[in-house]
C-alpha positions in Angstrom: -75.4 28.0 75.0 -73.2 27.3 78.2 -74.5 25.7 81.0 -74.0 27.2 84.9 -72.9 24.8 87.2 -76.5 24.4 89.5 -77.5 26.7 92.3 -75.2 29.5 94.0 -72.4 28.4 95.4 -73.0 27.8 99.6 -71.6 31.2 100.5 -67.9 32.3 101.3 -67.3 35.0 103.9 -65.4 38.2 103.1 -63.7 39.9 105.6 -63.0 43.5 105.8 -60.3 45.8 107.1 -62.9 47.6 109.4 -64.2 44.2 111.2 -67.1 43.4 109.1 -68.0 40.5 107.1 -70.3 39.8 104.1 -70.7 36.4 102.3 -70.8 35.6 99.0 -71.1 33.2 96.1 -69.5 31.8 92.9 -70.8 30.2 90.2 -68.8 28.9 87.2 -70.1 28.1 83.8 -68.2 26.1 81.4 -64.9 24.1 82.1 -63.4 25.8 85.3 -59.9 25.9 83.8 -60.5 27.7 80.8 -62.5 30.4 82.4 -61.1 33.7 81.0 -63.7 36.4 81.6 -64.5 37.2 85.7 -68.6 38.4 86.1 -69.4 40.4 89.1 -72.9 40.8 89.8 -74.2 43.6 92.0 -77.9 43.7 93.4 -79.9 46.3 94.3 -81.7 48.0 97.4 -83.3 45.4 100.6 -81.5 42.5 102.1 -82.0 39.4 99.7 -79.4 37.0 99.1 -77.8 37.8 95.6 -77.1 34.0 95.2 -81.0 33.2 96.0 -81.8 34.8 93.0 -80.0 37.4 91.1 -76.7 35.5 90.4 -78.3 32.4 88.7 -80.8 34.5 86.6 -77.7 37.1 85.4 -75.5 33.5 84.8 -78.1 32.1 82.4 -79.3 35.4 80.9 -75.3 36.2 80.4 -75.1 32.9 78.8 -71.2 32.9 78.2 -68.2 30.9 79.9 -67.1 33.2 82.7 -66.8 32.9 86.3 -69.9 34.9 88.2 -69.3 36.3 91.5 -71.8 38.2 93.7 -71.2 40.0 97.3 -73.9 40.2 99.4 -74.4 43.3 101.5 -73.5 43.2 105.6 -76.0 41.0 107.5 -77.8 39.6 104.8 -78.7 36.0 106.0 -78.2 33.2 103.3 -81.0 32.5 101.0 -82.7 35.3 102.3 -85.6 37.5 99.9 -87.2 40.1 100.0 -89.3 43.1 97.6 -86.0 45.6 97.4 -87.4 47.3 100.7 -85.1 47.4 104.4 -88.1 47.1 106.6 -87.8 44.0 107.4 -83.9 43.4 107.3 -83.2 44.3 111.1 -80.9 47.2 112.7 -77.8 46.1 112.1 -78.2 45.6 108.0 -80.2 49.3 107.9 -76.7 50.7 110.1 -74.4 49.2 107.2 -77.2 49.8 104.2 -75.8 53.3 103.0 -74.3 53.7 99.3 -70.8 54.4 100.4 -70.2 51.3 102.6 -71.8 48.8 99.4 -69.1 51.4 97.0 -66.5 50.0 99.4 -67.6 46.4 100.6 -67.6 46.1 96.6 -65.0 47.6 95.8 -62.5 45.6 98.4 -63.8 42.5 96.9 -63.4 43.0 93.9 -59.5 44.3 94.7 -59.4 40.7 96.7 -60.7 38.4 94.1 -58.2 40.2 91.3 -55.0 40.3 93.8 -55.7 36.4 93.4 -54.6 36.2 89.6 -55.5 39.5 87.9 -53.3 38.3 84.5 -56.1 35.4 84.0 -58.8 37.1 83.4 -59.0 39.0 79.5 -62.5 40.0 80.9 -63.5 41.4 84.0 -67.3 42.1 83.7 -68.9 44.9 86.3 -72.9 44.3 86.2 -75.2 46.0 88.3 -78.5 45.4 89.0 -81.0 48.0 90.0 -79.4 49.9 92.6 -76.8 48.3 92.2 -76.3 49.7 88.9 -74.9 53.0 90.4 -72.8 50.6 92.6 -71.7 49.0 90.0 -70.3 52.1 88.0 -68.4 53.2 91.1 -66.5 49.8 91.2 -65.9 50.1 87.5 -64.4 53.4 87.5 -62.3 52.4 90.7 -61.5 49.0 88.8 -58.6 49.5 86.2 -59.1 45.8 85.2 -62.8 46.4 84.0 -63.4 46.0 80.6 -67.3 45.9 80.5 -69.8 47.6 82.7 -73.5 46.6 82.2 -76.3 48.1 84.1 -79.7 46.4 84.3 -82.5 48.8 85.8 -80.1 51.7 87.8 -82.4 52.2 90.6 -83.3 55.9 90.1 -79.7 58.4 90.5 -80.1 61.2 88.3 -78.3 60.8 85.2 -76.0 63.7 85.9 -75.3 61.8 89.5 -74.3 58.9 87.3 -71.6 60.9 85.5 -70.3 62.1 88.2 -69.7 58.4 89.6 -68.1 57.9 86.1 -66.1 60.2 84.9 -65.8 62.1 88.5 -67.3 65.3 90.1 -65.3 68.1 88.4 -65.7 67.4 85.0 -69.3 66.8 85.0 -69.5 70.5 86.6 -66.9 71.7 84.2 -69.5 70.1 81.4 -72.7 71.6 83.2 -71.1 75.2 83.4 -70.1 75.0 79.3 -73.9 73.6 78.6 -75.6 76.0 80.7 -73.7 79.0 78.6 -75.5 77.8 75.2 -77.9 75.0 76.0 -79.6 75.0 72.7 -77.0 75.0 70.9 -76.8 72.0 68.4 -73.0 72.4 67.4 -71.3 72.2 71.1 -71.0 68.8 72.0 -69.9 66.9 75.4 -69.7 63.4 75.4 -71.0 62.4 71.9 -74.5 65.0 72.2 -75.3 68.7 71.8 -75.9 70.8 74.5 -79.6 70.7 73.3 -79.5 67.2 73.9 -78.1 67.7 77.4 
């Protein structure tokens, strides 16, 4: 297998068109040059430093030449952990810890890191951990470049609230209204399943 270059990068600073700021980290593995697949690794709920912990693990679990990337949310300070809960994060992360601002802080950064040299990469990877699984299929659905989502734990949105993130709010509720008219039916299908199934 491939090899990650150590520890997290120190972190980078990101800033935003609204004022704010959030770091974040890079870690390569394999020969920086040939690098042809871009990883971006988004963590869940709380205030921990994604390059403490849940970059390096994703890097060697991934095991695969790529360049990893992971933004940390506003205020998180560097090296920073915690259990997934906000209590002990402070005001000004629990202000900026909603899911539309880490949609967007995401999202930005992952327009900024392409706008760089979107041709390179053949693979741009969208992973999401925990909560940051729903995260992470909002930036892949916003990301034209994705070619791979992965989603490790989602941290708890309904599977219909999923699908709308995916494949966007009317046609899930188009889907729902054909389902509910014959839900036991075993012939009409949406996305691959029955109704039943549904």
């Amino acid at each position: 297998g491939s090899a990650w270059a150590g520890p997290a990068s120190r972190p980078a600073v990101i800033a935003f068109e609204d004022g704010g700021q959030a770091t974040y980290h890079v870690l390569e593995s394999g020969e920086p040059e040939a690098l042809d697949t871009l990883v971006f690794v988004i963590g869940g709920s709380g205030c921990s430093d994604v390059g403490a912990g849940l970059l390096p693990r994703v890097t060697g679990a991934m095991d695969m030449p790529a360049r990893y990337l992971a933004l940390n949310k506003r205020h998180v300070q560097p090296g920073a952990r915690g259990d997934g809960g906000a209590e002990q994060c402070g005001r000004p992360f629990n202000e900026d810890d909603v899911p539309s601002r880490w949609v967007a802080d995401t999202t930005a950064f992952v327009r900024s890191v392409l706008a760089g040299d979107a041709a390179r990469w053949k693979k741009v990877v969208i992973v999401g951990a925990s909560e940051g699984g729903a995260v992470a299929a909002s930036v892949a659905r916003a990301t034209p470049e994705a070619t791979h989502l992965v989603v490790i734990g989602d941290g708890g949105w309904s599977m219909r609230d999923n699908l709308r993130v995916l494949l966007g709010a009317e046609e899930v509720a188009r889907a729902w209204s054909e389902i509910t008219r014959s839900p036991d039916s075993a012939e009409s299908m949406w996305l691959g399943h029955s109704h039943r199934y549904w």
